[in-house]
VMD Tcl script that builds the backbone (N, CA, C; Angstrom):
set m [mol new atoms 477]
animate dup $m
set s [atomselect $m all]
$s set {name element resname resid chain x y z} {
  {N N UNK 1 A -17.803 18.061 -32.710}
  {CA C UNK 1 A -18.849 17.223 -32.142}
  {C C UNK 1 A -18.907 15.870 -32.855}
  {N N UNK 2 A -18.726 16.203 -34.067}
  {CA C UNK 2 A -18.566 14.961 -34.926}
  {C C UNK 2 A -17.558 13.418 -34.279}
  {N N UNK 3 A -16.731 14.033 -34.051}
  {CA C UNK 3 A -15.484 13.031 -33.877}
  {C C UNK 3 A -16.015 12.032 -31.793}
  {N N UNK 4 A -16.827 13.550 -31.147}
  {CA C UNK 4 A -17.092 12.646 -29.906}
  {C C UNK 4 A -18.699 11.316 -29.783}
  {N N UNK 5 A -19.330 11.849 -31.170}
  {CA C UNK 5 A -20.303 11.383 -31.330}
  {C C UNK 5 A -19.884 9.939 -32.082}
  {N N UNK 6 A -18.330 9.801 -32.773}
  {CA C UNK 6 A -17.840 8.580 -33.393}
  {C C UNK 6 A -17.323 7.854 -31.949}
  {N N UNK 7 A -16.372 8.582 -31.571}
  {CA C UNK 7 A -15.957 7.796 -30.401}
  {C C UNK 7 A -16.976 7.133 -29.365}
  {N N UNK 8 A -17.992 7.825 -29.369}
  {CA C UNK 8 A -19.040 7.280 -28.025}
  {C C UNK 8 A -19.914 6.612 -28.581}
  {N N UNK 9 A -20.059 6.186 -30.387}
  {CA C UNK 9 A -20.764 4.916 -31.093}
  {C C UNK 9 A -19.358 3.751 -31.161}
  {N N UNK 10 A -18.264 4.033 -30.803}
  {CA C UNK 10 A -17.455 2.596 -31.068}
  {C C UNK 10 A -17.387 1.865 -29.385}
  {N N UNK 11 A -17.479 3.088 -28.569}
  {CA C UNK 11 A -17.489 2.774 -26.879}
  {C C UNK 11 A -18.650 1.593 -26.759}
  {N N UNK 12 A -19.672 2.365 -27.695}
  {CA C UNK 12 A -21.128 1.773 -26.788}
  {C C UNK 12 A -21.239 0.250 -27.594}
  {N N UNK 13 A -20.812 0.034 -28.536}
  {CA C UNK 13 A -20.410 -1.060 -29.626}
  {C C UNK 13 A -19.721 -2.335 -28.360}
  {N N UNK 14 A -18.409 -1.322 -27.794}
  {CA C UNK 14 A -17.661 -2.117 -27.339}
  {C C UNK 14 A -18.517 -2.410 -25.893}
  {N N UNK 15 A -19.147 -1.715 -25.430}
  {CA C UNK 15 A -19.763 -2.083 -23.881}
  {C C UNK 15 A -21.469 -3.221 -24.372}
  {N N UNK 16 A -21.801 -2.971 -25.305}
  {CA C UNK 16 A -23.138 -4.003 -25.738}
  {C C UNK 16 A -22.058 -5.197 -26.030}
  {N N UNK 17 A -20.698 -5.548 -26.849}
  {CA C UNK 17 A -20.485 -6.554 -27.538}
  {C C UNK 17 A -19.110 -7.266 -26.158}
  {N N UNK 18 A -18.830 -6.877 -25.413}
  {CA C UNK 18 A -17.887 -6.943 -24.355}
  {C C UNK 18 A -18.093 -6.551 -23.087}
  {N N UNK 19 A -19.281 -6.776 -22.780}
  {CA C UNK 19 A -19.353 -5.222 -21.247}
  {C C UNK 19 A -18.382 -6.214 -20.325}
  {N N UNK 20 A -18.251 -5.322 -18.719}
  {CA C UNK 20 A -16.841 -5.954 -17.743}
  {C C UNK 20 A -18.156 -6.698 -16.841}
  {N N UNK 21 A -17.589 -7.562 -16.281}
  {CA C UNK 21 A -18.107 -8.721 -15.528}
  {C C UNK 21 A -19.394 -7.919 -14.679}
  {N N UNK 22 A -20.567 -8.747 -14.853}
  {CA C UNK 22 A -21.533 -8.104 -13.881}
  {C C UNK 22 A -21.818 -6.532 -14.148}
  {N N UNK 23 A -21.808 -6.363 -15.350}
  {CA C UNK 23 A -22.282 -4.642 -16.099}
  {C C UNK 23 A -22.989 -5.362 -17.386}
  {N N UNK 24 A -24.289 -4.386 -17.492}
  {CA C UNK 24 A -24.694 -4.283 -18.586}
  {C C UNK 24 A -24.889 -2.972 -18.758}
  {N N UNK 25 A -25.324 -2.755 -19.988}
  {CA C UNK 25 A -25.769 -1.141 -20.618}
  {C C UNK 25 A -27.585 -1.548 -20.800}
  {N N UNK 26 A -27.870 -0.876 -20.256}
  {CA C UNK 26 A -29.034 -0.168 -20.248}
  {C C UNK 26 A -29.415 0.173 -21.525}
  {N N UNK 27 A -30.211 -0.232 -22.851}
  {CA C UNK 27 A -30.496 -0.600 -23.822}
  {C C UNK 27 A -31.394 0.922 -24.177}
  {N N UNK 28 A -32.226 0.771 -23.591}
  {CA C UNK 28 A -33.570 1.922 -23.136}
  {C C UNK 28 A -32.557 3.824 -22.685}
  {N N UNK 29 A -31.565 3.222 -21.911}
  {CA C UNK 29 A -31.101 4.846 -21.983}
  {C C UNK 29 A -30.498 5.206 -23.213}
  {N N UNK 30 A -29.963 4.817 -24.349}
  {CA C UNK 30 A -29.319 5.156 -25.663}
  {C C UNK 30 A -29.961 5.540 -26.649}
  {N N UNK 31 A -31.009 5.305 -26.276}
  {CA C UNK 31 A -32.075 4.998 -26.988}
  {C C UNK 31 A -32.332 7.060 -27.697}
  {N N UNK 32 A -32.413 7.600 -26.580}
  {CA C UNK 32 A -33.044 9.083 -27.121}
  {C C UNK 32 A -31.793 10.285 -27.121}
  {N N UNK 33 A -30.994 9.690 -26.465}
  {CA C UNK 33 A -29.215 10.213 -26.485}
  {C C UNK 33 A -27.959 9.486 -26.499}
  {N N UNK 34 A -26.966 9.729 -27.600}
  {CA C UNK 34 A -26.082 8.896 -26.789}
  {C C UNK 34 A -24.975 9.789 -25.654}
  {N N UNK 35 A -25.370 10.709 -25.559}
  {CA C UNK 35 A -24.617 11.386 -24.410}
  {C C UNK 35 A -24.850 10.940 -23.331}
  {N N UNK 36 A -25.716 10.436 -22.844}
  {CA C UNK 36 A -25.669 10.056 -21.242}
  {C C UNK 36 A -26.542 8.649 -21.675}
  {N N UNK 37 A -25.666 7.615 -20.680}
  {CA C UNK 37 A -26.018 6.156 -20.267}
  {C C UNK 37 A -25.975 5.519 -19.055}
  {N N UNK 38 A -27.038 4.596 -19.022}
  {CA C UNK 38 A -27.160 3.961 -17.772}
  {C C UNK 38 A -26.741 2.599 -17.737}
  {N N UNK 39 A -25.909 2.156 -17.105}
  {CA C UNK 39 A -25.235 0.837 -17.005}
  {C C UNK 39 A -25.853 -0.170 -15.397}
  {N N UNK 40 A -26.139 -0.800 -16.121}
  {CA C UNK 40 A -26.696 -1.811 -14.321}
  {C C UNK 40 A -25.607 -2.427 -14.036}
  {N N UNK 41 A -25.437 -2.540 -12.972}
  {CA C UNK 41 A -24.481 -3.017 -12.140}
  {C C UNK 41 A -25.080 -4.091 -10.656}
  {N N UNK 42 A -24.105 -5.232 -10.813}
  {CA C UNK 42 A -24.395 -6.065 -9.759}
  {C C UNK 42 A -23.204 -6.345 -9.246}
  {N N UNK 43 A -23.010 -6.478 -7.332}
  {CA C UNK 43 A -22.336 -6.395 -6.940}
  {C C UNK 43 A -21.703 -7.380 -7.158}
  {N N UNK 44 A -20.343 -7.786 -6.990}
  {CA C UNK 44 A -19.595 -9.001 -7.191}
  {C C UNK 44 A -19.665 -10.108 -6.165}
  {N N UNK 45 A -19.460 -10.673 -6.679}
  {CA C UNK 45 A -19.524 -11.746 -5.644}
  {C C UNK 45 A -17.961 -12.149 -4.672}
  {N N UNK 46 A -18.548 -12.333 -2.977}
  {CA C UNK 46 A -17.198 -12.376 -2.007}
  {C C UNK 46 A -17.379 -10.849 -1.579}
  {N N UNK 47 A -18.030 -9.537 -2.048}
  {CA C UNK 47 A -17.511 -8.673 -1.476}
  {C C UNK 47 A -19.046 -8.215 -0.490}
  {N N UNK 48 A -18.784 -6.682 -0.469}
  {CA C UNK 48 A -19.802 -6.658 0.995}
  {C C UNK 48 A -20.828 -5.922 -0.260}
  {N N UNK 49 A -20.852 -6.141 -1.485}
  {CA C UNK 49 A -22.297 -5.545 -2.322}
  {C C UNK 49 A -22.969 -6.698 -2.823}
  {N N UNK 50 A -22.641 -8.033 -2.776}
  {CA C UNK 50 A -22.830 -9.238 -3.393}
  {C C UNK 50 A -24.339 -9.659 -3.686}
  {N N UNK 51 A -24.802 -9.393 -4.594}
  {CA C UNK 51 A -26.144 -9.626 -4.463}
  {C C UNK 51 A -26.743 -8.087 -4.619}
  {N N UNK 52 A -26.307 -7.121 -4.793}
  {CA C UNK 52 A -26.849 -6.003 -4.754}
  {C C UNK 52 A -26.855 -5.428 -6.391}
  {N N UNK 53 A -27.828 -4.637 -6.734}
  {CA C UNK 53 A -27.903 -3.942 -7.782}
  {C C UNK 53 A -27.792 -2.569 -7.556}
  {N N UNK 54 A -27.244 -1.951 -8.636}
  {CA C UNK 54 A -26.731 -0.705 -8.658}
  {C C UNK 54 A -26.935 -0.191 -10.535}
  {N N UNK 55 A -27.076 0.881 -10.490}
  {CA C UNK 55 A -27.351 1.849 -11.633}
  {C C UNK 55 A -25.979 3.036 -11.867}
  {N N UNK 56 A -25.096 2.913 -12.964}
  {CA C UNK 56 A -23.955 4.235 -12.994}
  {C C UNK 56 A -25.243 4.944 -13.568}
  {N N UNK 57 A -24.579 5.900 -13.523}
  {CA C UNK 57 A -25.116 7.136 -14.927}
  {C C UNK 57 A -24.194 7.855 -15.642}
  {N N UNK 58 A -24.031 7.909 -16.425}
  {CA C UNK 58 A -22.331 8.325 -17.449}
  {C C UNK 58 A -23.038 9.184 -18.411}
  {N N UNK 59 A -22.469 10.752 -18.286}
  {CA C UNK 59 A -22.856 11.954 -19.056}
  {C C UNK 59 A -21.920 12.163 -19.782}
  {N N UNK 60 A -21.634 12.572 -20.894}
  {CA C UNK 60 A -20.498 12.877 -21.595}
  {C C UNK 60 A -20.756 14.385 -22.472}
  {N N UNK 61 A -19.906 15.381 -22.026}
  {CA C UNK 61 A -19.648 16.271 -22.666}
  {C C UNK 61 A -19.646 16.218 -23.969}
  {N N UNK 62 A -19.744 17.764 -24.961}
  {CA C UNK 62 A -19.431 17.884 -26.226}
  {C C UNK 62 A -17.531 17.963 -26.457}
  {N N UNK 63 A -16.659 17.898 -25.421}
  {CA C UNK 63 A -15.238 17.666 -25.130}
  {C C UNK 63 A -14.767 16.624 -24.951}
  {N N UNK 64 A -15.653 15.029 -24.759}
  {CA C UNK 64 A -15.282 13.997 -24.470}
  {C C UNK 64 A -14.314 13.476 -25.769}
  {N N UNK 65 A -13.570 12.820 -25.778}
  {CA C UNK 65 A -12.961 11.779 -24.902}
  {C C UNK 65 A -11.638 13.010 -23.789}
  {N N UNK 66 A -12.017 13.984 -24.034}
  {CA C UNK 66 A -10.617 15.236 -23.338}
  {C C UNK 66 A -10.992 15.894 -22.166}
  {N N UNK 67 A -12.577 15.514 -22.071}
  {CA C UNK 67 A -12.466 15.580 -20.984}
  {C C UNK 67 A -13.537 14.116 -20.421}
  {N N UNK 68 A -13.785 13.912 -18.992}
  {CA C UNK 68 A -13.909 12.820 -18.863}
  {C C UNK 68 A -15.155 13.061 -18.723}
  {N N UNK 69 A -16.247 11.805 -18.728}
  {CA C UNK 69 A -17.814 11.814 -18.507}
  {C C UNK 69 A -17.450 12.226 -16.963}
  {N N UNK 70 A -19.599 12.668 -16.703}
  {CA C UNK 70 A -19.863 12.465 -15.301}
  {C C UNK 70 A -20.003 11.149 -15.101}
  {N N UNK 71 A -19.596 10.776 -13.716}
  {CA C UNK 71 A -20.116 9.189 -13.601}
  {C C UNK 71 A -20.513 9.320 -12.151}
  {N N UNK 72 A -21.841 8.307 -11.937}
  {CA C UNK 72 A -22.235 8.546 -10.626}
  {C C UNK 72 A -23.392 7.667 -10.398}
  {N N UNK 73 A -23.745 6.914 -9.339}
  {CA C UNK 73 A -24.335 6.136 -9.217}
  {C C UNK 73 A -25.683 6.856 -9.255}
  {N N UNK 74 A -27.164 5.939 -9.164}
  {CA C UNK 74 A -28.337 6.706 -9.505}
  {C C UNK 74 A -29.642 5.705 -8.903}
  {N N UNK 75 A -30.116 6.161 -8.597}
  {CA C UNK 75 A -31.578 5.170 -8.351}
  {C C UNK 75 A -31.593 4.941 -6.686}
  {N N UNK 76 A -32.635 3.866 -6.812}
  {CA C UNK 76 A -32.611 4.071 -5.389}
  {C C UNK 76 A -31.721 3.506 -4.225}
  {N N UNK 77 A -30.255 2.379 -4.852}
  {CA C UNK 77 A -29.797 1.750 -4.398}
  {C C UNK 77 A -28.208 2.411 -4.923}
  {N N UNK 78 A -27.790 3.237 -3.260}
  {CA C UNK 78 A -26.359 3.695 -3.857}
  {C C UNK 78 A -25.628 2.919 -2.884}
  {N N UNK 79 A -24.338 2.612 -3.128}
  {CA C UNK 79 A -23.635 1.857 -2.184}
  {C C UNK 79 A -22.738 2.820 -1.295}
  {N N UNK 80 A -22.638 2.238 -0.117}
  {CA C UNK 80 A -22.202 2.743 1.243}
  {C C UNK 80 A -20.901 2.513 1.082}
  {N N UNK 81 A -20.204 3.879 0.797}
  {CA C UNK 81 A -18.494 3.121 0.441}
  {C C UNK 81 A -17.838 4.741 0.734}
  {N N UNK 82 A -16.345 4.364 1.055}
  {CA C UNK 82 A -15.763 5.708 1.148}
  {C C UNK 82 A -15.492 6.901 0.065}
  {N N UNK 83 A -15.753 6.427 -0.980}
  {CA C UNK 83 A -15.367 6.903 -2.242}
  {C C UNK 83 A -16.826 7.395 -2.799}
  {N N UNK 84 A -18.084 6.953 -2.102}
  {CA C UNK 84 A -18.951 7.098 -2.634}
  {C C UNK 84 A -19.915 7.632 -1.791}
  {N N UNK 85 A -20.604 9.390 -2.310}
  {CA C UNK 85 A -20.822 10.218 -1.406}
  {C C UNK 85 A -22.735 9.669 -1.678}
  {N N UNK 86 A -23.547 10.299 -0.781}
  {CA C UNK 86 A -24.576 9.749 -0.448}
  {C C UNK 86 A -25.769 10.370 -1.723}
  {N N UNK 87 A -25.156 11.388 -2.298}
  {CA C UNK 87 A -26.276 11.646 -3.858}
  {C C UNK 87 A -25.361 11.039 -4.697}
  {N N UNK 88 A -24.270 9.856 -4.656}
  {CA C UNK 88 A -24.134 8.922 -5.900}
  {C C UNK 88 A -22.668 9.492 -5.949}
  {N N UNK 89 A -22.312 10.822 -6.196}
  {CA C UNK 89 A -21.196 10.740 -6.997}
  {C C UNK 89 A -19.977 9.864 -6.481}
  {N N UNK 90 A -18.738 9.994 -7.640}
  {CA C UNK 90 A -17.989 8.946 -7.031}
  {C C UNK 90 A -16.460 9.511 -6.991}
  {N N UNK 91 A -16.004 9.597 -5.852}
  {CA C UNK 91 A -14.728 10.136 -5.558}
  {C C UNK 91 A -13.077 8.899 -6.556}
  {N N UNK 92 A -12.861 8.773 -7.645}
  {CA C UNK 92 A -12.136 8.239 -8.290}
  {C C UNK 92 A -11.158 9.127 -9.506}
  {N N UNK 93 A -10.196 8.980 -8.882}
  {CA C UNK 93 A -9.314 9.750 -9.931}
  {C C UNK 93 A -8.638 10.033 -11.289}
  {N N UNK 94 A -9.660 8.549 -11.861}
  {CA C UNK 94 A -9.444 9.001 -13.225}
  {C C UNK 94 A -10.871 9.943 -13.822}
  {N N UNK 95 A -11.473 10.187 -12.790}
  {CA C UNK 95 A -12.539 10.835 -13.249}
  {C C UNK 95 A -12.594 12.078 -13.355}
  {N N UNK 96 A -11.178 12.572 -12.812}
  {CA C UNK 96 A -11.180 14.159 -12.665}
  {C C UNK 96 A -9.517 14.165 -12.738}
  {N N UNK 97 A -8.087 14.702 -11.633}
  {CA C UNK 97 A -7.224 14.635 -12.448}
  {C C UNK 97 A -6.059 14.045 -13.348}
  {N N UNK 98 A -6.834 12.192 -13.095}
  {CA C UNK 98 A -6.217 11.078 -14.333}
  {C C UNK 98 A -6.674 10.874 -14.928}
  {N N UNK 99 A -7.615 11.837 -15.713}
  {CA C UNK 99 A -8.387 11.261 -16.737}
  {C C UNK 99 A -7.207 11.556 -17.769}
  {N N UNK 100 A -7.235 10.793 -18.723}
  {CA C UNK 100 A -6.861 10.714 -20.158}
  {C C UNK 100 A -7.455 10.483 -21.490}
  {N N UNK 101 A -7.682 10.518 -22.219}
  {CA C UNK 101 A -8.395 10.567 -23.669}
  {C C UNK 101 A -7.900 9.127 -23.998}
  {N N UNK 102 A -6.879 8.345 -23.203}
  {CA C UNK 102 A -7.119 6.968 -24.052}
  {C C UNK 102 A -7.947 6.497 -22.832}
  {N N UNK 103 A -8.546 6.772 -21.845}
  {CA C UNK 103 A -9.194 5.917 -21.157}
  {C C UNK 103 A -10.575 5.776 -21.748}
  {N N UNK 104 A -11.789 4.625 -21.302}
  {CA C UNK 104 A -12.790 4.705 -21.787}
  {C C UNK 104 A -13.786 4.306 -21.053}
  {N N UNK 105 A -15.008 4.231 -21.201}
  {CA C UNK 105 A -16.042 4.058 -20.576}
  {C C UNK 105 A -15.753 2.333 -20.075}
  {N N UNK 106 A -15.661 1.527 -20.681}
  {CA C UNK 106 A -14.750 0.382 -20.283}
  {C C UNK 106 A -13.702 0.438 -19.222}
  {N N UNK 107 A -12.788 1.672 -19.126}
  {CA C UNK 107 A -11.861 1.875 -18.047}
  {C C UNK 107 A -12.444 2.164 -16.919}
  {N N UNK 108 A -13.452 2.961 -17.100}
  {CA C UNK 108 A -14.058 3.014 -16.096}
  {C C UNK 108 A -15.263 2.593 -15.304}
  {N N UNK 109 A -15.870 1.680 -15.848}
  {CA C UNK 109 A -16.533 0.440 -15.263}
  {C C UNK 109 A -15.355 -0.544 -14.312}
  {N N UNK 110 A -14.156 -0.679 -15.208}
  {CA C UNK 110 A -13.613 -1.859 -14.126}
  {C C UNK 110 A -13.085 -1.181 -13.076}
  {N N UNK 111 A -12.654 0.772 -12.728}
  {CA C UNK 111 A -12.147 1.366 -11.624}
  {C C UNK 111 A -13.226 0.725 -10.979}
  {N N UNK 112 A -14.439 0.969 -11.236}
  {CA C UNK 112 A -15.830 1.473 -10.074}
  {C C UNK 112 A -15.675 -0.342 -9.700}
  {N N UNK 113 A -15.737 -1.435 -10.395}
  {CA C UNK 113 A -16.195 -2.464 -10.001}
  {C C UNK 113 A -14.492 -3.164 -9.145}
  {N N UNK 114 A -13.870 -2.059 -9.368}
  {CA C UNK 114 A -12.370 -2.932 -8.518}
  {C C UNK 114 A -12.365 -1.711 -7.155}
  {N N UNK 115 A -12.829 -0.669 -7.152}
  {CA C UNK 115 A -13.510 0.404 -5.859}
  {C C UNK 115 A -13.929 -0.419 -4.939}
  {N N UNK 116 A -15.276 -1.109 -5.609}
  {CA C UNK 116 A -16.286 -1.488 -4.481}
  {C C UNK 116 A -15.309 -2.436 -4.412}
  {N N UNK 117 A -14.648 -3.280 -4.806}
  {CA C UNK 117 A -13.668 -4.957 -4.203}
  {C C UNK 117 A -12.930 -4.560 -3.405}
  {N N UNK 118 A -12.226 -3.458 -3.712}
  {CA C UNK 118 A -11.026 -2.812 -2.454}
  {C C UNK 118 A -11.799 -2.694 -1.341}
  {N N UNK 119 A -12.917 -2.352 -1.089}
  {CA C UNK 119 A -13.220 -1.951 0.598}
  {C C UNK 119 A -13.415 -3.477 0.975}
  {N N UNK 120 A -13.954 -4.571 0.522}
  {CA C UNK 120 A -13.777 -6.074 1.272}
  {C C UNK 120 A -12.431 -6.267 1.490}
  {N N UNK 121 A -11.659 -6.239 0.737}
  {CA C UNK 121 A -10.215 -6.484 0.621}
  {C C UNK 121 A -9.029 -5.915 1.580}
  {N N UNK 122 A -9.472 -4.658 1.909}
  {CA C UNK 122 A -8.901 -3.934 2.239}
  {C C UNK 122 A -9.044 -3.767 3.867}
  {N N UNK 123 A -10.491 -3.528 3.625}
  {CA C UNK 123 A -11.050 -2.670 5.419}
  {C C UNK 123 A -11.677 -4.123 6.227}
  {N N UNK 124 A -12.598 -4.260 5.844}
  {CA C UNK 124 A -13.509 -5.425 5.797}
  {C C UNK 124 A -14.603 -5.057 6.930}
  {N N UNK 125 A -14.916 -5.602 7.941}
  {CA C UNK 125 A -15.817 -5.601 8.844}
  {C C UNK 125 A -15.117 -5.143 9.958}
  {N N UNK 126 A -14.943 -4.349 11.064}
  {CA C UNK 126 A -13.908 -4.212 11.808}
  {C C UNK 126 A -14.861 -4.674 13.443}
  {N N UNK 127 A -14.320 -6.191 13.997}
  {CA C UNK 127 A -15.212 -6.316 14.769}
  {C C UNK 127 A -14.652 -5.946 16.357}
  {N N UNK 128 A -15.356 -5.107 17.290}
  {CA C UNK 128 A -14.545 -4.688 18.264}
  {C C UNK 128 A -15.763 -5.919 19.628}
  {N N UNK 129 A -14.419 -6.212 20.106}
  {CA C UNK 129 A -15.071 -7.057 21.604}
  {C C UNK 129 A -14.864 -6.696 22.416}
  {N N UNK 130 A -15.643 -6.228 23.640}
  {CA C UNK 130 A -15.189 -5.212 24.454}
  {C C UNK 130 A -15.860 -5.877 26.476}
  {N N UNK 131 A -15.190 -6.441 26.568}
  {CA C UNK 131 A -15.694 -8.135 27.692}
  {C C UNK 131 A -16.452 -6.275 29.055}
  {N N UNK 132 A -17.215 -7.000 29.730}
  {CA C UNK 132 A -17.660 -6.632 30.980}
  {C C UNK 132 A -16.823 -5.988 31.771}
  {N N UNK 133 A -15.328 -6.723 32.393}
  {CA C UNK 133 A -14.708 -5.407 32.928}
  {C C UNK 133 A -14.765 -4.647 32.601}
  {N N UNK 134 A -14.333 -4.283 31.427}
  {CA C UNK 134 A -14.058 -3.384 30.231}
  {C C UNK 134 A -14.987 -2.472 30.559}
  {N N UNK 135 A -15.870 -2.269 30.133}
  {CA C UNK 135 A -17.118 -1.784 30.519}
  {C C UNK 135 A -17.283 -1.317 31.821}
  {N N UNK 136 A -17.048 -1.705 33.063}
  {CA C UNK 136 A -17.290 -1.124 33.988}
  {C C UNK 136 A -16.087 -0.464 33.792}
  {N N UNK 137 A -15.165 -0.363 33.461}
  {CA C UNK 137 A -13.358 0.186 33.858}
  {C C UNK 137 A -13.917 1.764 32.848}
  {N N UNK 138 A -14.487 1.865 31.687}
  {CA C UNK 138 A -14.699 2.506 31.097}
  {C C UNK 138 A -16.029 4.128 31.693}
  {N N UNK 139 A -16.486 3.099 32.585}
  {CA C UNK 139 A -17.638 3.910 33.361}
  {C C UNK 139 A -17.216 4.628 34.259}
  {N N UNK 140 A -15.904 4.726 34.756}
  {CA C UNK 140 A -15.203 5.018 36.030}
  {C C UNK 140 A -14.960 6.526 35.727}
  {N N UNK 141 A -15.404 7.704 36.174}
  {CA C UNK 141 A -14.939 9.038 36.047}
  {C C UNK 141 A -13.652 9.353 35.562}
  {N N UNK 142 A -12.564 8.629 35.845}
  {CA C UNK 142 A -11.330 8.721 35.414}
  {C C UNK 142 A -9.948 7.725 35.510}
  {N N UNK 143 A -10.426 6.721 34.085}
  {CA C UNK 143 A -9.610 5.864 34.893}
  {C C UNK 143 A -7.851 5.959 34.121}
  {N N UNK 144 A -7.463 4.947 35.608}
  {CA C UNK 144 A -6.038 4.750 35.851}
  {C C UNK 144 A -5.229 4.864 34.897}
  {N N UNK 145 A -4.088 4.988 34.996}
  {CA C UNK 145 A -3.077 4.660 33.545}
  {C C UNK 145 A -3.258 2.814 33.537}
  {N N UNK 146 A -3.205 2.196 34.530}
  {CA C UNK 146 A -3.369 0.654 34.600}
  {C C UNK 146 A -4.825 0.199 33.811}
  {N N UNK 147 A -5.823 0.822 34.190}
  {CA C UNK 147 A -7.429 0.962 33.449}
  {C C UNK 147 A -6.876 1.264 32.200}
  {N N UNK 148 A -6.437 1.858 31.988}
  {CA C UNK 148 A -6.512 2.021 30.361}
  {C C UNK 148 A -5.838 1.436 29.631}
  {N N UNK 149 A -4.362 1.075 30.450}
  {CA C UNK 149 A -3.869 -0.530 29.769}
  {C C UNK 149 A -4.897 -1.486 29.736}
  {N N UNK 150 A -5.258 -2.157 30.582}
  {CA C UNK 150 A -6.529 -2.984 30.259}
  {C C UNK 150 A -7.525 -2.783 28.968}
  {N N UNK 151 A -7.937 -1.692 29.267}
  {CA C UNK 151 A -9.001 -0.894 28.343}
  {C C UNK 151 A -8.091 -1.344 26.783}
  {N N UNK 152 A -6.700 -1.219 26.741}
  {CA C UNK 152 A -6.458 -1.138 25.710}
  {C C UNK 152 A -6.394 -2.713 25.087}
  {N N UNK 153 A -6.148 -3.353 26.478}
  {CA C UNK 153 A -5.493 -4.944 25.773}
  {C C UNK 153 A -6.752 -5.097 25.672}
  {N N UNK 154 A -7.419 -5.357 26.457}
  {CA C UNK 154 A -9.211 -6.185 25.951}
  {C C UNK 154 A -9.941 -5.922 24.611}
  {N N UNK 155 A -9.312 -5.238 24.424}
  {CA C UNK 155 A -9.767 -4.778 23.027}
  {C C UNK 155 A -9.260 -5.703 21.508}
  {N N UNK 156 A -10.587 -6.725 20.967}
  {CA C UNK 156 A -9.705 -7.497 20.100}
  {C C UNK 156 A -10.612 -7.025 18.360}
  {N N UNK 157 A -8.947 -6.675 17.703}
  {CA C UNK 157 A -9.506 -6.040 16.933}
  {C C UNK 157 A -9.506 -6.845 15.916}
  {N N UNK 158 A -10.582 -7.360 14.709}
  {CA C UNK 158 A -10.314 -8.657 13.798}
  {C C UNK 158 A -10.768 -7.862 12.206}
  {N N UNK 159 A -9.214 -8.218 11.864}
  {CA C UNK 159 A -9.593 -7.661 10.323}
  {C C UNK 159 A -9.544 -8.566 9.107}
}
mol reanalyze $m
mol bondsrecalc $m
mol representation Tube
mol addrep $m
């Protein structure tokens, strides 16, 4: 216990004296444990959280750094993302089978804050235009193989 209680006073050293862009540590959660911390988080800017605040929560076992913390968003503001299920937790794979003992609470602030950048980056807004024929061609009990060419070209997809 000794040795995870050293490692998670040089982590928290390094996240008060270095935290990753738009993270702080939560001052008030360390305070009565250092096993579990709360890090605020603001969304980055350019992506679709920009302006948003967010709360991790990072639990750490009496096995840490061998095995990995819980990490999972918390409060009342969780973000709407594929990776991220609707009570917080967070689908990322160094959190379960890439974790490694040299990774660190630092490693994993910048997965979660390069997560949320990938879905702007990646997916983005997917806008579908779908004109008036369209629409009636779609209402038709069964339409044509020609209807559904249509159906298919009118369709403009912008990513």
């Amino acid at each position: 216990m000794a040795s995870m209680q050293k490692r998670l006073q040089k982590e928290l050293l390094v996240l008060q004296n270095d935290p990753p862009p738009a993270m702080t540590l939560n001052e008030k959660s360390v305070q009565n444990s250092i096993t579990q911390w709360i890090v605020d988080m603001e969304g980055a800017p350019g992506t679709l959280y920009e302006g948003e605040k967010f709360q991790l929560l990072f639990k750490f076992s009496s096995r840490y750094p061998f095995d990995s913390p819980q990490v999972m968003f918390t409060g009342d503001n969780i973000p709407g993302h594929p990776h991220v299920y609707s009570n917080g937790h967070i689908c990322l794979s160094i959190l379960t089978e890439d974790w490694s003992p040299v990774l660190s609470v630092q490693s994993v602030c910048l997965s979660v804050i390069s997560m949320l950048e990938k879905r702007k980056q990646r997916g983005g807004i997917m806008m579908i235009h779908v004109d008036a024929t369209t629409m009636n061609l779609l209402a038709e009990d069964s339409p044509t193989e020609k209807m559904s060419t249509l159906i298919i070209q009118s369709l403009n997809f912008n990513f």
